[in-house]
C-alpha positions in Angstrom: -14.9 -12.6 -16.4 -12.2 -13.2 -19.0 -10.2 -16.3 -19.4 -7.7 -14.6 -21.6 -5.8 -17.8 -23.4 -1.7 -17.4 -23.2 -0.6 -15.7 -26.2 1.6 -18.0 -28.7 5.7 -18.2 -27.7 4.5 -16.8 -23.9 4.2 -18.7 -20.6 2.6 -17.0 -17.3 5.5 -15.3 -15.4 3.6 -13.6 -12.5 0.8 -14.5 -9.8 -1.5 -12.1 -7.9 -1.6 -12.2 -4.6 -4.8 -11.0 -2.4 -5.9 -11.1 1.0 -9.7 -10.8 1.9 -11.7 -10.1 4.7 -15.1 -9.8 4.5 -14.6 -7.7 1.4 -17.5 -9.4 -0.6 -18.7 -6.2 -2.2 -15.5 -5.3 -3.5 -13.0 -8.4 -4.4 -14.9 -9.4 -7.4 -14.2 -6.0 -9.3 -10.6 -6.6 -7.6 -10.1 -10.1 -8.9 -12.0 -8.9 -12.8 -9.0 -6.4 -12.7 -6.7 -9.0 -12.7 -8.1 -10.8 -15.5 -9.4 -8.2 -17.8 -5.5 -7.4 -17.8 -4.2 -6.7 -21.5 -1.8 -9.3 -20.8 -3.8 -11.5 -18.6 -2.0 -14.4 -20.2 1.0 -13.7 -18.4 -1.1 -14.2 -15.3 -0.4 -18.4 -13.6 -2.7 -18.1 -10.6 -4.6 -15.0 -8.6 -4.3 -16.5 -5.1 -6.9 -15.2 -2.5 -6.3 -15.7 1.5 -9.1 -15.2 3.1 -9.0 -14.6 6.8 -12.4 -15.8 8.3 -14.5 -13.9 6.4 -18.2 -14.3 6.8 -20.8 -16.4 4.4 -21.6 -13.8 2.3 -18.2 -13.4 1.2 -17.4 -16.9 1.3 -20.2 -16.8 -1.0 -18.8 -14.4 -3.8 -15.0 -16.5 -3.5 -16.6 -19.2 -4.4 -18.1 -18.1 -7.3 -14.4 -16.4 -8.1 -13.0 -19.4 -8.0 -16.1 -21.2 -10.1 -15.6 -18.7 -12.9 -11.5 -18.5 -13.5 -9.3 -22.1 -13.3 -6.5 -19.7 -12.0 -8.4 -18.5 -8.9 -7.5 -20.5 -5.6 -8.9 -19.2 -2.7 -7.4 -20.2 0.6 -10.2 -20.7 3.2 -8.5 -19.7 6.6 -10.5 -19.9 10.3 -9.5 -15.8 10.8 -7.2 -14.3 13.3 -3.7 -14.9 10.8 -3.5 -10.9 10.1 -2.6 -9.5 6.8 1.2 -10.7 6.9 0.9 -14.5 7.6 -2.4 -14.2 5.0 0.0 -13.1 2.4 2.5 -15.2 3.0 0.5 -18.2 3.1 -0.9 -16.8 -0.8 2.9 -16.1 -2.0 4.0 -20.0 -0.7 1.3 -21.3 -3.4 2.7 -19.6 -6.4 6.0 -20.7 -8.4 6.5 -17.5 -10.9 9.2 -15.7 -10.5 7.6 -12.2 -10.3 4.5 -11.8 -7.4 1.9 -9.0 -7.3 0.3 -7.9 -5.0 -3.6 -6.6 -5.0 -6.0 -5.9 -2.3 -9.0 -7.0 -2.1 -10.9 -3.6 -2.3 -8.7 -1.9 -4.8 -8.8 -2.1 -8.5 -5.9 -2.5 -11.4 -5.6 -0.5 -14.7 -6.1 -2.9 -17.8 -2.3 -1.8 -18.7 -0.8 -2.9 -14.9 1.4 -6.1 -15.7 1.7 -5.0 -19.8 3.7 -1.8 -18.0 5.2 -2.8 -15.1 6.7 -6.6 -16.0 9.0 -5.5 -18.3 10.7 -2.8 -16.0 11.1 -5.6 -13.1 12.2 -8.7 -16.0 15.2 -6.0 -18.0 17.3 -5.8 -14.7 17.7 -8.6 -12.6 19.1 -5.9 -9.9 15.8 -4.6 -9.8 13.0 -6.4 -7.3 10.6 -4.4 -7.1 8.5 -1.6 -9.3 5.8 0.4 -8.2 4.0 3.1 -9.6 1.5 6.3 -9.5 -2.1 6.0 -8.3 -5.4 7.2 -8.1 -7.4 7.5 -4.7 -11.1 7.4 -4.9 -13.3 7.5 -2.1 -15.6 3.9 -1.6 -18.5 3.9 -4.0 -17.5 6.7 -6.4 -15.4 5.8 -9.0 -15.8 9.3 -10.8 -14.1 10.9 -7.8 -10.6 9.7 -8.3 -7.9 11.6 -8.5 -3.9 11.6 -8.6 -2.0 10.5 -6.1 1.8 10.9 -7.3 4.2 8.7 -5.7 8.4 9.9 -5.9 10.5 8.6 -7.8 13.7 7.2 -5.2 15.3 5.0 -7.9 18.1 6.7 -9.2 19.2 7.0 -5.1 23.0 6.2 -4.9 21.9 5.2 -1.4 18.1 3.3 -1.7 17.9 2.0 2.1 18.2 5.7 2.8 16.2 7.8 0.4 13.1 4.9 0.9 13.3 5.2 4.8 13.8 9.4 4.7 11.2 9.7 1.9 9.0 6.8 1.4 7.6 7.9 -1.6 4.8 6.3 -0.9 4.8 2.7 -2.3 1.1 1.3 -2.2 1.5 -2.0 -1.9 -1.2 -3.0 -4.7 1.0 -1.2 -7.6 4.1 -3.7 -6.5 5.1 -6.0 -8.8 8.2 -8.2 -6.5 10.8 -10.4 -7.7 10.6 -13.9 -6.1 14.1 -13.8 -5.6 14.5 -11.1 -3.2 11.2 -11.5 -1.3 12.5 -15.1 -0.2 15.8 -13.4 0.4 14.6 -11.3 2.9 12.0 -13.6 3.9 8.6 -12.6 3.3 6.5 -10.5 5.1 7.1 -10.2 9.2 4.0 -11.4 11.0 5.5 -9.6 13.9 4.6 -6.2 12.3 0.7 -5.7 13.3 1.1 -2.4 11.3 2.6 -0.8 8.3 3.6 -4.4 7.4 4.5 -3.2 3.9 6.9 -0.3 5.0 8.8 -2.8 7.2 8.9 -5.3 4.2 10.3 -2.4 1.9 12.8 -1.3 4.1 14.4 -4.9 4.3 13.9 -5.2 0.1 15.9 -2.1 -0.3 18.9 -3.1 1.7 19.3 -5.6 -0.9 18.2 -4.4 -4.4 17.5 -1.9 -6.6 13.6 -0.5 -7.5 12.4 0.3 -10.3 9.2 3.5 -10.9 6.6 4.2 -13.2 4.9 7.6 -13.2 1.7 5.9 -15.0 -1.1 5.4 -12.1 -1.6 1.9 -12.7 -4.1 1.3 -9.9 -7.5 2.6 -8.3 -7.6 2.6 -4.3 -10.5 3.1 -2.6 -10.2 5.2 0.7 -12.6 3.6 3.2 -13.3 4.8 7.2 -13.3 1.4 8.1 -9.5 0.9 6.3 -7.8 3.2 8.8 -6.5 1.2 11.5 -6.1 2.1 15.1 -6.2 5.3 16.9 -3.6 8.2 16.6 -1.5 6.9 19.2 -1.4 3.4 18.0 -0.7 4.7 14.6 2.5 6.3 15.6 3.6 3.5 18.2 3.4 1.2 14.8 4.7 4.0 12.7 8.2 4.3 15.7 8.3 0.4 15.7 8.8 -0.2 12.4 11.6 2.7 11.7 13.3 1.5 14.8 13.1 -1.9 13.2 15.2 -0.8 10.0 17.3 1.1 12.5 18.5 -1.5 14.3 19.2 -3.4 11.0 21.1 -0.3 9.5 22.6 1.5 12.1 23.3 4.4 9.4 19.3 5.1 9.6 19.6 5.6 13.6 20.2 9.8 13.1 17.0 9.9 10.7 14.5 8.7 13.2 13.4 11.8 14.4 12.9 13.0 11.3 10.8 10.2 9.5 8.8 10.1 12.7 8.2 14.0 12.6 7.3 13.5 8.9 4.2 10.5 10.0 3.3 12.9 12.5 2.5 15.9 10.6 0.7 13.4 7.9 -1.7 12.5 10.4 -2.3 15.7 12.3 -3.6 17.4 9.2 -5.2 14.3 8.1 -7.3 14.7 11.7 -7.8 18.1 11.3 -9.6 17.7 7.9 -11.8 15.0 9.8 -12.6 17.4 12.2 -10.5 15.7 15.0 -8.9 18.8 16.1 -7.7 18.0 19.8 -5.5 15.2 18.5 -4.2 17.3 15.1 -2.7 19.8 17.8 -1.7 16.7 19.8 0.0 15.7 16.7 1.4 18.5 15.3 2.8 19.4 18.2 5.1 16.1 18.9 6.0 16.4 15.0 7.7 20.3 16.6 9.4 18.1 19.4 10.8 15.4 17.1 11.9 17.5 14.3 11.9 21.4 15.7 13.7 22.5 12.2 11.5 20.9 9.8 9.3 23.1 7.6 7.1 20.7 7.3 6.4 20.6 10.9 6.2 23.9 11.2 3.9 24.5 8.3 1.4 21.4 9.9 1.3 23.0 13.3 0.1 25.8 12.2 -2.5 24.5 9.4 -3.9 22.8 13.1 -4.6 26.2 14.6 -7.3 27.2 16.0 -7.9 29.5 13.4 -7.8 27.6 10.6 -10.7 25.9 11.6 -13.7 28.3 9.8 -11.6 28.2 6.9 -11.5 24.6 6.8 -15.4 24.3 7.7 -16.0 26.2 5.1 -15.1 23.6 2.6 -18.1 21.3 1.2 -17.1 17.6 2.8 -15.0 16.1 4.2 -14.0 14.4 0.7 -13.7 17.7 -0.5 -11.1 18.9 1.7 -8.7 15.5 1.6 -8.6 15.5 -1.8 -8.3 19.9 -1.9 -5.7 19.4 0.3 -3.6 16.4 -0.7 -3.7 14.2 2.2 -3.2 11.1 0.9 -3.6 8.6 3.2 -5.2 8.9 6.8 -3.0 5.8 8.6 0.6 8.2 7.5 2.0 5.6 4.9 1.8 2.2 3.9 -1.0 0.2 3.1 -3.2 1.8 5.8 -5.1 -1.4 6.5 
């Protein structure tokens, strides 16, 4: 693992940020991403927050923490959830610019050398994000492009984030300390899509900034996709409800961002093989949004007779990444 010394005339100006539960086999890679960063120097502390994680990740965080000075691992009894957990991580940094990583995904070496400028060269800007690849767990070689859109030059960001959300994955975020206090961290209150609530807030008050350069690896995993359909959209109608009743100009575009998760995860259930609830889906996205193409175009990639077609193709693997679908949870981090 690289200690990288600061580079002369420099002084760390961001911290990493990581949550961790029992993600053992992964967090190591995640945290040797962090420091085999071409400007690692600029790196003060990688804070981990674990949340009750079993010995044998215990085990590998305290070798992390062994083999870099800047590694402090907070040791929590479980049951916090991914909000208070990051929380608890950002309250022990000091820099003025935060990253976030999870523990199971993986930086490019060029993450803080491209993205800390863009967030330090405007102080209207507090937050940046970027491209991405997906790659399913275990298989490196299978990544592939996952393009995020560009909302920044939106005269009106509170609205083009909450009618597009582009998406922003919350491991290519580099945040301004400034603007995360302002708004007051992540809501521990939000059991799900904790990151689109957080973003909502952030762009009622500043500006974001975009890079097309995928800057980080994620790995897809079964075991990251949280709840069941149903629980997925009651989170998914909480948290735009949420940003509604703090901007009553959003109110109108419910319907329509709801529509939008629903047709995400009907063909993302489809592809799985899940077909009762892809109808199920695909038909409330209809009933929520009757005028939307996209709506249209998912209820009928969820019939019937689409389903040889689909079956046809080699794995499951195969047809998410064929087909685009992104990510199975409809936005957001997905954990």
């Amino acid at each position: 693992m690289s200690t990288t010394a600061p580079v002369a005339g420099t002084s760390p100006r961001v911290s990493v940020v990581m949550t961790c539960y029992n993600e053992g086999p992964f967090i190591g890679a995640a945290v040797r991403s962090v420091t085999d960063q071409t400007r690692a120097d600029l790196v003060d502390k990688i804070v981990i927050a674990d949340d009750g994680s079993a010995p044998e990740t215990i085990a590998v965080l305290r070798e992390l923490e062994a083999a870099d000075r800047r590694v402090e691992v907070l040791y929590g009894t479980g049951g916090n959830g991914i909000s208070r957990q990051r929380n608890l991580a950002i309250a022990r940094t000091s820099t003025p610019f935060v990253a976030i990583l999870d523990g199971d995904d993986l930086w490019t070496p060029d993450k803080i050398e491209t993205e800390l400028p863009l967030i330090e060269a405007d102080p209207q800007v507090g937050l940046v994000y970027s491209d991405f690849y997906l790659f399913a767990d275990g298989d490196l070689s299978s990544a592939h492009l996952a393009k995020a859109l560009d909302i920044t030059g939106a005269a009106d960001l509170a609205k083009a984030y909450f009618q597009v959300d582009p998406p922003i994955v919350p491991s290519t975020t580099i945040l301004r300390r400034a603007v995360l206090d302002e708004v007051g961290g992540f809501d521990p209150s939000v059991k799900v899509f904790e990151d689109t609530d957080l973003f909502n807030r952030l762009a009622r008050v500043c500006r974001f900034a975009f890079t097309p350069k995928p800057l980080l690896y994620k790995r897809v995993r079964r075991s990251s996709i949280t709840g069941s359909n149903r629980d997925l959209m009651a989170q998914h109608a909480f948290v735009a409800f949420r940003a509604a009743a703090a901007d009553p100009r959003l109110m109108p575009l419910v319907p329509a961002r709801l529509a939008e998760r629903a047709s995400k995860l009907a063909n993302s259930r489809f592809l799985t093989g899940d077909y009762e609830e892809a109808v199920a889906l695909a038909r409330l996205a209809l009933r929520l949004d009757p005028l939307s193409l996209r709506s249209w175009l998912s209820r009928v990639a969820t019939a019937p007779v689409m389903r040889p077609i689909v079956g046809r193709m080699a794995s499951v693997a195969g047809r998410r990444k064929a087909l685009g679908v992104q990510d199975p949870a409809g936005g957001g981090s997905g954990r």
